[in-house]
N, CA and C atoms of all chains as a GROMACS GRO file, in nm:
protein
  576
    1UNK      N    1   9.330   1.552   8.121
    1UNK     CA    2   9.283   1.541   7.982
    1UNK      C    3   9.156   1.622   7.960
    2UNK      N    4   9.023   1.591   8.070
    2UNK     CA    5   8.922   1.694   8.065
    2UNK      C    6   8.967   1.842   8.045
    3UNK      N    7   9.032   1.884   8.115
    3UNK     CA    8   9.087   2.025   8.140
    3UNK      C    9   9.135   2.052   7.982
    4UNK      N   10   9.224   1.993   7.935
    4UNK     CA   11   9.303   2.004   7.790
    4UNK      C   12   9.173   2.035   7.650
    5UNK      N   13   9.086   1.924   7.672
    5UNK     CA   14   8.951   1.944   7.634
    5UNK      C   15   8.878   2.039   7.647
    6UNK      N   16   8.830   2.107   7.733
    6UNK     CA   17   8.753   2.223   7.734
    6UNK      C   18   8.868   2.299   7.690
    7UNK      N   19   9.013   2.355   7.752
    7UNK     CA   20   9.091   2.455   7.665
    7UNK      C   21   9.061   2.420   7.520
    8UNK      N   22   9.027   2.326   7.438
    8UNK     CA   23   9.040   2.343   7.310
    8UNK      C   24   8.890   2.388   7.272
    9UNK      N   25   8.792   2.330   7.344
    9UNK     CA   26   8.679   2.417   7.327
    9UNK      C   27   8.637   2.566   7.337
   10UNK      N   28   8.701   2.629   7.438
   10UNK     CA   29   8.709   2.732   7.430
   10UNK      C   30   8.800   2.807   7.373
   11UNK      N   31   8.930   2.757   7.285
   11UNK     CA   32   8.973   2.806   7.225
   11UNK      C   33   8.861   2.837   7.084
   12UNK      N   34   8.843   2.696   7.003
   12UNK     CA   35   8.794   2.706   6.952
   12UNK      C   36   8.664   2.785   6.884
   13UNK      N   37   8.582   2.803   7.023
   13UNK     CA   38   8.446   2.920   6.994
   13UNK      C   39   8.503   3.057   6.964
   14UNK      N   40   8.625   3.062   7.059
   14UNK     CA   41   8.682   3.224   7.054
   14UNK      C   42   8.739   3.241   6.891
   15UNK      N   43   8.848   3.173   6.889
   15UNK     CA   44   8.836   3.155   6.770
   15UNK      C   45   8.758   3.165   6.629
   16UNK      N   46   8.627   3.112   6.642
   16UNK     CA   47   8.517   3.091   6.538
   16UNK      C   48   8.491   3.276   6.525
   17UNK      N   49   8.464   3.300   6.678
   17UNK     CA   50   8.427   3.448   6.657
   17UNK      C   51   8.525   3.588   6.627
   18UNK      N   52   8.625   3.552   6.678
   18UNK     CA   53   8.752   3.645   6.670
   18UNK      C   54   8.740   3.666   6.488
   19UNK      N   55   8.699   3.503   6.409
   19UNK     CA   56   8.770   3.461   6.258
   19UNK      C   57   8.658   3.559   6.192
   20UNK      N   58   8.520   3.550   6.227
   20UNK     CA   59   8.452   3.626   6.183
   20UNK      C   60   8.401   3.769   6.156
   21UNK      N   61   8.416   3.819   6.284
   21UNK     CA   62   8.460   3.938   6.333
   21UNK      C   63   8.580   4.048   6.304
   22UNK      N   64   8.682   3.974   6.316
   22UNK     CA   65   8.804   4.023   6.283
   22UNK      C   66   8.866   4.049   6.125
   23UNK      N   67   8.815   3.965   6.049
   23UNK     CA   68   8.836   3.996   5.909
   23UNK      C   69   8.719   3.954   5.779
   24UNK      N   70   8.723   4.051   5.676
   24UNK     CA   71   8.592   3.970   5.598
   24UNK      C   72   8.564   3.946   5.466
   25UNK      N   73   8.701   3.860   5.421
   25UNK     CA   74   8.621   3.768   5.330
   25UNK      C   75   8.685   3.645   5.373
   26UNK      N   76   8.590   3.510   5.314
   26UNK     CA   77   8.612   3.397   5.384
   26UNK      C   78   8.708   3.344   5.436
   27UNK      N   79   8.836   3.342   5.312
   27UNK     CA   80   8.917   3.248   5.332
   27UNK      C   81   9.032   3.316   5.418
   28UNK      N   82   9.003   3.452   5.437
   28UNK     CA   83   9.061   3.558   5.547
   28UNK      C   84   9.048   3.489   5.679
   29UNK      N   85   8.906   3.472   5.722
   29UNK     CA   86   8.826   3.448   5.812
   29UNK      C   87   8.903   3.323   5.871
   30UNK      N   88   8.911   3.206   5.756
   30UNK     CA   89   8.947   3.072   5.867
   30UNK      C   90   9.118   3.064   5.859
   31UNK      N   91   9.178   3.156   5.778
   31UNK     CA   92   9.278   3.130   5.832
   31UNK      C   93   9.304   3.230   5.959
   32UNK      N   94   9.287   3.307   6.014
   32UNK     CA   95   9.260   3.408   6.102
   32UNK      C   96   9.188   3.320   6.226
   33UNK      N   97   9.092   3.239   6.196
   33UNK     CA   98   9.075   3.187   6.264
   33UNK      C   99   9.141   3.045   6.370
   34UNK      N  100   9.234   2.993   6.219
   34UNK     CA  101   9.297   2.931   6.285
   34UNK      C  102   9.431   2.917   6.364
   35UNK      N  103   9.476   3.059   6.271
   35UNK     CA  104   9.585   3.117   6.351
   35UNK      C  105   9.509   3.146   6.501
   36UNK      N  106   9.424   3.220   6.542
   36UNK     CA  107   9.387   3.248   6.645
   36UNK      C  108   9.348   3.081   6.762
   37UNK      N  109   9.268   2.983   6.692
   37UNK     CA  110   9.329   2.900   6.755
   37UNK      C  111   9.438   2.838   6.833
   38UNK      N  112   9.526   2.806   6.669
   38UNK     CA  113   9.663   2.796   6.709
   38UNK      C  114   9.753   2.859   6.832
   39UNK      N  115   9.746   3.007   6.878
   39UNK     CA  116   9.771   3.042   6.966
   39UNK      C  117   9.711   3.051   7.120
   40UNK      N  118   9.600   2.979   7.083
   40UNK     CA  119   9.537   2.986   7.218
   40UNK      C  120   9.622   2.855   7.286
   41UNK      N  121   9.612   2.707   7.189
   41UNK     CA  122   9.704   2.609   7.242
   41UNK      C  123   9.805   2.607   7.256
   42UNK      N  124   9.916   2.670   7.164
   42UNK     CA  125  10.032   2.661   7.173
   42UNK      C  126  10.081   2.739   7.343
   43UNK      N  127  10.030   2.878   7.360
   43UNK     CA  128  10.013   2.972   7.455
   43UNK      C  129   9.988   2.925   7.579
   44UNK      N  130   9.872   2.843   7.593
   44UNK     CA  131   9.790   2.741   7.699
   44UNK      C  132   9.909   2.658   7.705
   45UNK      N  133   9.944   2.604   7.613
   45UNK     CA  134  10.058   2.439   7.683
   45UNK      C  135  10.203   2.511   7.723
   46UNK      N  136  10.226   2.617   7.668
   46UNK     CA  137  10.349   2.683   7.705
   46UNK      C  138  10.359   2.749   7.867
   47UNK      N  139  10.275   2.790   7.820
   47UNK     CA  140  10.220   2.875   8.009
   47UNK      C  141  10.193   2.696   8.132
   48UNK      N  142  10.142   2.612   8.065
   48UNK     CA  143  10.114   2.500   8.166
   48UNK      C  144  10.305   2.457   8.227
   49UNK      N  145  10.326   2.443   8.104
   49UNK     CA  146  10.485   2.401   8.144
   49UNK      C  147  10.561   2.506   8.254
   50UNK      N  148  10.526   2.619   8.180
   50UNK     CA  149  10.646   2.733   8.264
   50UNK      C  150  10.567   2.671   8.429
   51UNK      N  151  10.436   2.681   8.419
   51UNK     CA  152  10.376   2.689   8.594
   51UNK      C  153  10.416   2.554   8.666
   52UNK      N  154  10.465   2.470   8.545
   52UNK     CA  155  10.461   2.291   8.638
   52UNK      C  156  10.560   2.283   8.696
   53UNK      N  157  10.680   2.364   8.620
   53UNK     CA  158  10.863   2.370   8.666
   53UNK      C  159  10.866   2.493   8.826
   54UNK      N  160  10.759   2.557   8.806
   54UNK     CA  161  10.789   2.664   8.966
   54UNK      C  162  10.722   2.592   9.063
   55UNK      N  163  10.825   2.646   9.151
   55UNK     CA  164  10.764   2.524   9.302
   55UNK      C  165  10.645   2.585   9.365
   56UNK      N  166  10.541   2.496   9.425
   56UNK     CA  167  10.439   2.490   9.489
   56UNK      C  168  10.411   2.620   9.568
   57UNK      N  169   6.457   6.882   5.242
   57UNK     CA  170   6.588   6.906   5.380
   57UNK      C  171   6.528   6.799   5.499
   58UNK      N  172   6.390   6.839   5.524
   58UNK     CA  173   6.301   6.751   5.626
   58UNK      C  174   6.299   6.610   5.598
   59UNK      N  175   6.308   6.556   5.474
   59UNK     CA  176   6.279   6.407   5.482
   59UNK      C  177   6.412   6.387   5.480
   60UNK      N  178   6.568   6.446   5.488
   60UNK     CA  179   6.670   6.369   5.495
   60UNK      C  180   6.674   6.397   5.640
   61UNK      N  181   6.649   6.500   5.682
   61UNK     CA  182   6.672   6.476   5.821
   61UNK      C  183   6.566   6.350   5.948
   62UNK      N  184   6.433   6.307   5.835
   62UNK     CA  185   6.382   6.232   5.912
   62UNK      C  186   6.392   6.084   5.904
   63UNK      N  187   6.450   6.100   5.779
   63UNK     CA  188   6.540   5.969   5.754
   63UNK      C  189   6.675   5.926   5.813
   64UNK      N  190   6.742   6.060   5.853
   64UNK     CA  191   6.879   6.046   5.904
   64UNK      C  192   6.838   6.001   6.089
   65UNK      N  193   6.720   6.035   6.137
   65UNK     CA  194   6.658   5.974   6.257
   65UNK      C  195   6.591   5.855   6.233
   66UNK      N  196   6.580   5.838   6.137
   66UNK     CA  197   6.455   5.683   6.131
   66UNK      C  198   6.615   5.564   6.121
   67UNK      N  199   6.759   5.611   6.055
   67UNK     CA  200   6.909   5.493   6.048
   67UNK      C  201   6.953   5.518   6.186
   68UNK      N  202   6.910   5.631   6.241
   68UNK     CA  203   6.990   5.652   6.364
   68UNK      C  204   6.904   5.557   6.468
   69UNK      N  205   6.784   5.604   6.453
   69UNK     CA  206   6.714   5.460   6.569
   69UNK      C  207   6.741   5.349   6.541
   70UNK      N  208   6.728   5.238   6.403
   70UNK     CA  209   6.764   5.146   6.388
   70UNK      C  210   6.912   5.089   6.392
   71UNK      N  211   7.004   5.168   6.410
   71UNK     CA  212   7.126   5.089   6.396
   71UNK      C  213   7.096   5.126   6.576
   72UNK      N  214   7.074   5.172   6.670
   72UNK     CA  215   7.033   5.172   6.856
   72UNK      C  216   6.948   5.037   6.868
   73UNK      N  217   6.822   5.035   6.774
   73UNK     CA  218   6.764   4.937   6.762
   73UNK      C  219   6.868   4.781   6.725
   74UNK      N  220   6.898   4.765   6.677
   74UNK     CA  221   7.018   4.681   6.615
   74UNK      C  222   7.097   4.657   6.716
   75UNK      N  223   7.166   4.758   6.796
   75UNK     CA  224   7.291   4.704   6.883
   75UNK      C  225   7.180   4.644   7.035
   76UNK      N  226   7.092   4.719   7.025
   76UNK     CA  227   7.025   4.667   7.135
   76UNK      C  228   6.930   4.512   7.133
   77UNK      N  229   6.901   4.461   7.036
   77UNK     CA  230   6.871   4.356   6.962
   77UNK      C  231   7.021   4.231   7.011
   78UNK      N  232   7.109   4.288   6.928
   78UNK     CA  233   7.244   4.200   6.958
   78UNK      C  234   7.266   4.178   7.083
   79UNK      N  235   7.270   4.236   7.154
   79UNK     CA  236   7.328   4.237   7.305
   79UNK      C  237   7.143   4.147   7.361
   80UNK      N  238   7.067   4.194   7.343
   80UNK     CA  239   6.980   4.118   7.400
   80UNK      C  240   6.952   3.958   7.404
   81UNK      N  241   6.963   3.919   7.231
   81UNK     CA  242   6.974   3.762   7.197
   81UNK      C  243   7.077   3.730   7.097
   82UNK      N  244   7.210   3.693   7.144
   82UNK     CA  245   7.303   3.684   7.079
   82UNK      C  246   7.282   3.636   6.899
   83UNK      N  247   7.353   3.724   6.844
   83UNK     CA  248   7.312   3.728   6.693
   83UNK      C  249   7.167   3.788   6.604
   84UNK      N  250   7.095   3.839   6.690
   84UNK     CA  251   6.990   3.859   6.629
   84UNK      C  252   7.026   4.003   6.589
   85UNK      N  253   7.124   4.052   6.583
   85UNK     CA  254   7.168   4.185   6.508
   85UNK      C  255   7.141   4.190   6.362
   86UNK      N  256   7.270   4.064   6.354
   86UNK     CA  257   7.336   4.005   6.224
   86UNK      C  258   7.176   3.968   6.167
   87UNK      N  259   7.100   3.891   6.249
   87UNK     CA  260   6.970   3.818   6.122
   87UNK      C  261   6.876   3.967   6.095
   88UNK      N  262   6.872   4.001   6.189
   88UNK     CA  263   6.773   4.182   6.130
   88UNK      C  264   6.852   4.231   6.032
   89UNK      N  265   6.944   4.192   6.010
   89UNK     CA  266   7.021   4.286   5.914
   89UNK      C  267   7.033   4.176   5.753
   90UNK      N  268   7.013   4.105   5.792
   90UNK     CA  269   6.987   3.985   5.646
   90UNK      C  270   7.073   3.906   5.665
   91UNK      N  271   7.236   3.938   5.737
   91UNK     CA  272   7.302   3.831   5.794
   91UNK      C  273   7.264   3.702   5.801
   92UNK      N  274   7.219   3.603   5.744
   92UNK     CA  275   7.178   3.495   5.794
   92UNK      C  276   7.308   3.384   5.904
   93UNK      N  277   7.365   3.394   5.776
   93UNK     CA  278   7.481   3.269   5.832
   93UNK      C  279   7.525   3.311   5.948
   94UNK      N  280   7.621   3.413   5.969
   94UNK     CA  281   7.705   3.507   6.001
   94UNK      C  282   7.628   3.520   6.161
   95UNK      N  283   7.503   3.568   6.145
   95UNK     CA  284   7.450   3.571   6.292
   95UNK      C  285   7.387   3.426   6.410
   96UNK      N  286   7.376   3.370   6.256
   96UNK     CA  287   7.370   3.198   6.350
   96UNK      C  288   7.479   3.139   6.369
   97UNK      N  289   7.596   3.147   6.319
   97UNK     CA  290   7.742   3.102   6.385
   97UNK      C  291   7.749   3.211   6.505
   98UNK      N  292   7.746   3.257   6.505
   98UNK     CA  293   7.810   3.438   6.611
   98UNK      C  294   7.731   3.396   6.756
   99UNK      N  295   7.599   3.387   6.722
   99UNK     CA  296   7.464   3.388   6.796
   99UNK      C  297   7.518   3.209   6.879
  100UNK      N  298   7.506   3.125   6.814
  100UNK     CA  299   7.531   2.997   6.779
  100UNK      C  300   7.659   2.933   6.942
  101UNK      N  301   7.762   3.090   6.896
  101UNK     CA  302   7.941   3.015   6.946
  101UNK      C  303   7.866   3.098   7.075
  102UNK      N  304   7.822   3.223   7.063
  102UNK     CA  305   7.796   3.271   7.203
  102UNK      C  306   7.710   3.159   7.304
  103UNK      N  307   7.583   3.161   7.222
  103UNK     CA  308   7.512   3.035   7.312
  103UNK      C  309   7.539   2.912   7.365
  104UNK      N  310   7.643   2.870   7.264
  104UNK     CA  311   7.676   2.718   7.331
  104UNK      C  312   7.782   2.728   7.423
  105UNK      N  313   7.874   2.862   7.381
  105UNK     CA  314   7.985   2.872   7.543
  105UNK      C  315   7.923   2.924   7.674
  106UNK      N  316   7.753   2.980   7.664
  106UNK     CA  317   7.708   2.981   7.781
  106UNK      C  318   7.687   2.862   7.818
  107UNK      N  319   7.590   2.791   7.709
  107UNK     CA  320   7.540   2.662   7.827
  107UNK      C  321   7.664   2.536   7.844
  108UNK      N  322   7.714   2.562   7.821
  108UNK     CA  323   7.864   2.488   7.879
  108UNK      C  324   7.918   2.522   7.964
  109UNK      N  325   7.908   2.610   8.014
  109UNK     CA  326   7.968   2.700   8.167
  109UNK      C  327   7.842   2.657   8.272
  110UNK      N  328   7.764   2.679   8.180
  110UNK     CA  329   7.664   2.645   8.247
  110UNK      C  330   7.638   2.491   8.322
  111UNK      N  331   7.661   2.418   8.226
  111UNK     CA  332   7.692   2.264   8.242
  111UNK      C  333   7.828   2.244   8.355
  112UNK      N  334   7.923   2.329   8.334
  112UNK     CA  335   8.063   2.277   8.418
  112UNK      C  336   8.066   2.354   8.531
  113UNK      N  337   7.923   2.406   8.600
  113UNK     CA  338   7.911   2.432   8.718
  113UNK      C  339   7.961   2.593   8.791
  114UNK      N  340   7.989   2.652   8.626
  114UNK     CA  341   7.963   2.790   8.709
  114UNK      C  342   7.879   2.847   8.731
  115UNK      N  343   7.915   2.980   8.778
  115UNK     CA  344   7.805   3.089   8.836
  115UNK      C  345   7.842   3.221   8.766
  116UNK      N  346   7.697   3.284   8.758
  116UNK     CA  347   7.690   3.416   8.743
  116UNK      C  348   7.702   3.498   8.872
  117UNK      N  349   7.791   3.600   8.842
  117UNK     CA  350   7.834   3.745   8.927
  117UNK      C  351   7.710   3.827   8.902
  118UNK      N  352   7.653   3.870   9.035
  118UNK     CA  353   7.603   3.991   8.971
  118UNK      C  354   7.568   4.065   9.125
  119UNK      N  355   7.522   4.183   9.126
  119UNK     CA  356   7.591   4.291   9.224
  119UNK      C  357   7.543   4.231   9.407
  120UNK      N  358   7.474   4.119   9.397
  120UNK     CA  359   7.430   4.097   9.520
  120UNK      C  360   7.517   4.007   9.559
  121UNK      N  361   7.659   3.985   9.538
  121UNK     CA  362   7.768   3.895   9.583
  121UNK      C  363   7.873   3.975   9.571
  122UNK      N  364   7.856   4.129   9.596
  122UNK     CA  365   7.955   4.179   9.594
  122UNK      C  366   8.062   4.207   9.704
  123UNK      N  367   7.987   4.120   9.841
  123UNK     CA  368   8.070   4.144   9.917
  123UNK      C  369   8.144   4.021   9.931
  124UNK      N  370   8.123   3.874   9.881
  124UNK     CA  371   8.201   3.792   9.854
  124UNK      C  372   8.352   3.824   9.794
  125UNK      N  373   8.347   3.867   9.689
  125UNK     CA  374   8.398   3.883   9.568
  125UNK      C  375   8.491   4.024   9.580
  126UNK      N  376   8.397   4.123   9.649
  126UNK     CA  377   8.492   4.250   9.628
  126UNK      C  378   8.436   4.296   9.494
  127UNK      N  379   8.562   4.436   9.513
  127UNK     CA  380   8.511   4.509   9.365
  127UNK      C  381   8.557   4.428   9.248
  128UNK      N  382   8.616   4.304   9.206
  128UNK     CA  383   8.613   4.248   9.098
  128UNK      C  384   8.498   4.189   9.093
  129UNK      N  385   8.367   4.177   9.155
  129UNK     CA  386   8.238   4.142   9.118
  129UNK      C  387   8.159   4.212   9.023
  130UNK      N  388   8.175   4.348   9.024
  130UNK     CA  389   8.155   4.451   8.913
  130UNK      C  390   8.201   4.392   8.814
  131UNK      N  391   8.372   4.371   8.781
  131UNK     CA  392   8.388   4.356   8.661
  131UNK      C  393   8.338   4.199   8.615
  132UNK      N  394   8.326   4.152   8.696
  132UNK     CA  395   8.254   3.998   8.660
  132UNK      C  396   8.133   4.007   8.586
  133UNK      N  397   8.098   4.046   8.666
  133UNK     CA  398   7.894   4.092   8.648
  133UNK      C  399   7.882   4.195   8.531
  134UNK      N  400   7.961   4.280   8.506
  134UNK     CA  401   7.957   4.293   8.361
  134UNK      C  402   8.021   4.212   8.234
  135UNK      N  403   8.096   4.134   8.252
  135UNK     CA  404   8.137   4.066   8.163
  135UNK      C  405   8.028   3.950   8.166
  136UNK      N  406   7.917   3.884   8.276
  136UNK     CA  407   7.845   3.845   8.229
  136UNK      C  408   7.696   3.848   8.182
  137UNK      N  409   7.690   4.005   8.218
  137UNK     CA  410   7.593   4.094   8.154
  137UNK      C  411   7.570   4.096   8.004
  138UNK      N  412   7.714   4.100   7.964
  138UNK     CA  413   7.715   4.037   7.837
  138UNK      C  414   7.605   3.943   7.744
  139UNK      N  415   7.567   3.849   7.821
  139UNK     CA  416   7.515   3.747   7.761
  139UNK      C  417   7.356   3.827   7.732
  140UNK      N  418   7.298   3.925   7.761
  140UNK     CA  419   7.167   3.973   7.758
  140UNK      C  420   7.061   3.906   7.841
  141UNK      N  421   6.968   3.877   7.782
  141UNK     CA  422   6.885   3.833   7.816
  141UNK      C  423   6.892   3.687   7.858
  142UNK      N  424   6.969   3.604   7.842
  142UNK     CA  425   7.036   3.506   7.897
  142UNK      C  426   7.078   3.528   8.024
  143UNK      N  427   7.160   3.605   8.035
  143UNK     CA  428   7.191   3.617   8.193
  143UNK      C  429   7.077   3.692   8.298
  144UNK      N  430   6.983   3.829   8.232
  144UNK     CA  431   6.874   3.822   8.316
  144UNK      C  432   6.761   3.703   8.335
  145UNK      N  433   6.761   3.603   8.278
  145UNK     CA  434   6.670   3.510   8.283
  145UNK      C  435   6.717   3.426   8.383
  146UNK      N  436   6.851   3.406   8.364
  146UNK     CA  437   6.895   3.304   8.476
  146UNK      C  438   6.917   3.379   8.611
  147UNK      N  439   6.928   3.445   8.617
  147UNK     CA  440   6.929   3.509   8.753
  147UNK      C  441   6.817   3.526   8.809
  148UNK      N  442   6.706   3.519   8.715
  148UNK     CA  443   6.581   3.569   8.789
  148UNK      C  444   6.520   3.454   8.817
  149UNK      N  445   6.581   3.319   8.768
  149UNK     CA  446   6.486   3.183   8.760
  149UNK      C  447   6.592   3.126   8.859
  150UNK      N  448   6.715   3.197   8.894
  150UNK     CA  449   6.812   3.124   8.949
  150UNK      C  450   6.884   2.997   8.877
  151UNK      N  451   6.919   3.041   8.797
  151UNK     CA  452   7.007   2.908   8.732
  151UNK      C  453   7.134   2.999   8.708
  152UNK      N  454   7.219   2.926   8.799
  152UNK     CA  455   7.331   2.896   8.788
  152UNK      C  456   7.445   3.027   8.833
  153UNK      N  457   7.377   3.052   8.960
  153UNK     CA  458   7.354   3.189   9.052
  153UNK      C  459   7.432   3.111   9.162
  154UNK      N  460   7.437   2.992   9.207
  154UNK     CA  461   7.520   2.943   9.326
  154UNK      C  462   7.646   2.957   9.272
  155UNK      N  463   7.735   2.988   9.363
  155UNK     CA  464   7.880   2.864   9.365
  155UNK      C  465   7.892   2.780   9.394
  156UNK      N  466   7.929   2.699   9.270
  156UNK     CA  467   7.952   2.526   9.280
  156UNK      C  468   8.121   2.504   9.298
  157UNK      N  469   8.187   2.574   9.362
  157UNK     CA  470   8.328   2.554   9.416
  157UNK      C  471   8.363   2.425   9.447
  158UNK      N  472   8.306   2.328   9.515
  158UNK     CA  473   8.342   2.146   9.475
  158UNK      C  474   8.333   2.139   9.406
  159UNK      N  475   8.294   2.185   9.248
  159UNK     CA  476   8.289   2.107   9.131
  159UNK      C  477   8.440   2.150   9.077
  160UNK      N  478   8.554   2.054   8.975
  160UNK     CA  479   8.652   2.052   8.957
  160UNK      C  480   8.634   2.173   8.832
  161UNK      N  481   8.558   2.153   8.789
  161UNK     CA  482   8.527   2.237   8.681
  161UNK      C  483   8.477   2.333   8.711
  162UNK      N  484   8.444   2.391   8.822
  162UNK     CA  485   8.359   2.527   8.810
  162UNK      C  486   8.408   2.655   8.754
  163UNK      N  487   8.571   2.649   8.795
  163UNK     CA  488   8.639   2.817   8.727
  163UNK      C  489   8.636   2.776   8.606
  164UNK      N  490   8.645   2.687   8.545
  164UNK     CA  491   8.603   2.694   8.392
  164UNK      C  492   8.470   2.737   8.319
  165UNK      N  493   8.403   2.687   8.411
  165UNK     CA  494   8.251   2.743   8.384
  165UNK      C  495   8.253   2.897   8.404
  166UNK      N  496   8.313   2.927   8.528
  166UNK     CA  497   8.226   3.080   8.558
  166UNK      C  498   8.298   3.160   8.425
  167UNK      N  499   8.448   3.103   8.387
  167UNK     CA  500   8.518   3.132   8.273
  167UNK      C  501   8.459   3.159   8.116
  168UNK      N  502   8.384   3.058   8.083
  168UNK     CA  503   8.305   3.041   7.977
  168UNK      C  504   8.199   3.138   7.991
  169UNK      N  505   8.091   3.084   8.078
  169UNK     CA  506   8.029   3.266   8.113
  169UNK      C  507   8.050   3.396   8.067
  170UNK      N  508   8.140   3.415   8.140
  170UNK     CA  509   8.249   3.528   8.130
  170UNK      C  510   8.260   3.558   7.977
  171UNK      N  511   8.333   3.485   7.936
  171UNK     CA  512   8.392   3.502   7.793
  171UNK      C  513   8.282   3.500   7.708
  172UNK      N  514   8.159   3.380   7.747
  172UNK     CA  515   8.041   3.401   7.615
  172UNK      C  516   7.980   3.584   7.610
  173UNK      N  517   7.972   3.680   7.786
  173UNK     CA  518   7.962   3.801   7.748
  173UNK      C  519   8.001   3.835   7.715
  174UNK      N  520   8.193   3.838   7.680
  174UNK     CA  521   8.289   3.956   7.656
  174UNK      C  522   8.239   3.919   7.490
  175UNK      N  523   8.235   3.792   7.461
  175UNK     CA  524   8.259   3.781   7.302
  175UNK      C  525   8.115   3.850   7.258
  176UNK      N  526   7.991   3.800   7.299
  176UNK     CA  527   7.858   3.865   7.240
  176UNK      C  528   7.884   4.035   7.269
  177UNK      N  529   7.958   4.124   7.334
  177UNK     CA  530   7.969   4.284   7.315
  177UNK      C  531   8.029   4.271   7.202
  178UNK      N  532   8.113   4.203   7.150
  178UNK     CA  533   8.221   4.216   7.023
  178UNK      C  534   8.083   4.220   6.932
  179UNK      N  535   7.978   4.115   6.893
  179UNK     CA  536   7.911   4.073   6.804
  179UNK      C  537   7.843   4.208   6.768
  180UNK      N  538   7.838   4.271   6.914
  180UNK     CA  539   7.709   4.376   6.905
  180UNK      C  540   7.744   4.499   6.842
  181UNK      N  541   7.905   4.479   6.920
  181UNK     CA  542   7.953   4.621   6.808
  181UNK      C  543   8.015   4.620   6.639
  182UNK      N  544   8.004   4.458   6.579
  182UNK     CA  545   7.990   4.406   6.499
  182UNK      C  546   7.899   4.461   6.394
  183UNK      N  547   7.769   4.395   6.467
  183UNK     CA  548   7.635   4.451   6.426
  183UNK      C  549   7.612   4.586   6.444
  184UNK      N  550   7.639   4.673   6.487
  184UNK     CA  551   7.625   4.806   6.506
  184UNK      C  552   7.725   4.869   6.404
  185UNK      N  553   7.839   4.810   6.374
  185UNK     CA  554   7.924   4.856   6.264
  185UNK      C  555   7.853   4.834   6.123
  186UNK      N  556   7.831   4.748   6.101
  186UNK     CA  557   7.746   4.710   5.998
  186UNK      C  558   7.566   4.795   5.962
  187UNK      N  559   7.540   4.840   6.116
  187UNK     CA  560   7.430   4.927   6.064
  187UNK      C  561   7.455   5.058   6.047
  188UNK      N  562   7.568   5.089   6.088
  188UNK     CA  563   7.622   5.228   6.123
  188UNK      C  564   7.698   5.236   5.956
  189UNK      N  565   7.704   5.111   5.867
  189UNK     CA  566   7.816   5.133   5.698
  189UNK      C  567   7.945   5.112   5.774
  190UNK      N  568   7.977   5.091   5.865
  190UNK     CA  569   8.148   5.066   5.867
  190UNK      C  570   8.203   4.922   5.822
  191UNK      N  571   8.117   4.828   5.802
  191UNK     CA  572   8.133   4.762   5.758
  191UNK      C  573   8.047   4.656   5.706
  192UNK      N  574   8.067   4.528   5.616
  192UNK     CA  575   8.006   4.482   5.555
  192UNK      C  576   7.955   4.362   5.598
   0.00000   0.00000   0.00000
């Protein structure tokens, strides 16, 4: 659960900055941003699964 | 002719001035430039994903562990070069220069690190776009 936690923290900062950076006017910004979120978790839990199913 | 050309050196130092500002204390590009908000979120996400790496027990790379590490210590040590003056401070005061490898968290930390430099170069060439007119 810790681990799951910091992935969303560090999604999240990357995110904040990618949203700002990457496009510029506001409401550009947070959806950009949250798309960029969005893929950090979805990406993160997808990749956890593929690695849990290959053997040791 | 002379005062555009000594003006075209007085934007050319300041936007050098500017990127070198950014990279030194995350966001202080954006506030020299009137940026207020913009460089205290920027400044803000960089700083707090250092001291959170910092907190979860990583370490900074930098060229005197290069035989640990190998040549991916280079690319470490620049990605946490990144951070400016943050990362020369801690290295020189020693914070957070060991490997804490028992800690469960440490590749997350040295991770965060990592990433708070890669993201503060983005800011800088941000701010450097912005002094340079490429953007707003």
């Amino acid at each position: 659960m810790r681990h799951f936690l910091l992935m969303i923290l560090f999604a999240a900062f990357v995110a904040i900055i990618f949203g700002i950076i990457g496009r510029e006017k506001p409401f550009e910004r947070f959806n950009y941003g949250i798309k960029i979120f969005g893929e950090f978790i979805v990406v993160g839990l997808a990749l956890a699964w593929i690695l849990y199913w290959l053997p040791k | 002719m002379e005062e555009i050309r000594i003006q075209s050196d007085k934007s050319s130092f300041n936007r050098w001035l500017v990127g070198t500002l950014a990279w030194a204390l995350p966001g202080a590009g954006h506030f020299l430039q009137g940026y207020l908000i913009r460089g205290g979120v920027l400044g803000g996400a960089v700083f707090c994903m250092y001291f959170i790496g910092w907190l979860l027990g990583g370490h900074l790379y930098g060229l005197h562990n290069v035989a640990e590490t190998g040549f991916l210590a280079y690319i470490f040590g620049f990605c946490d070069l990144g951070s400016g003056l943050l990362y020369l401070f801690s290295l020189t005061s020693n914070v957070s220069v060991l490997d804490q490898s028992h800690l469960a968290t440490s590749e997350y930390g040295d991770r965060f690190l990592m990433v708070a430099g890669l993201l503060n170069y983005l800011c800088v060439l941000d701010a450097f776009d912005i002094a340079v007119g490429r953007k707003r």
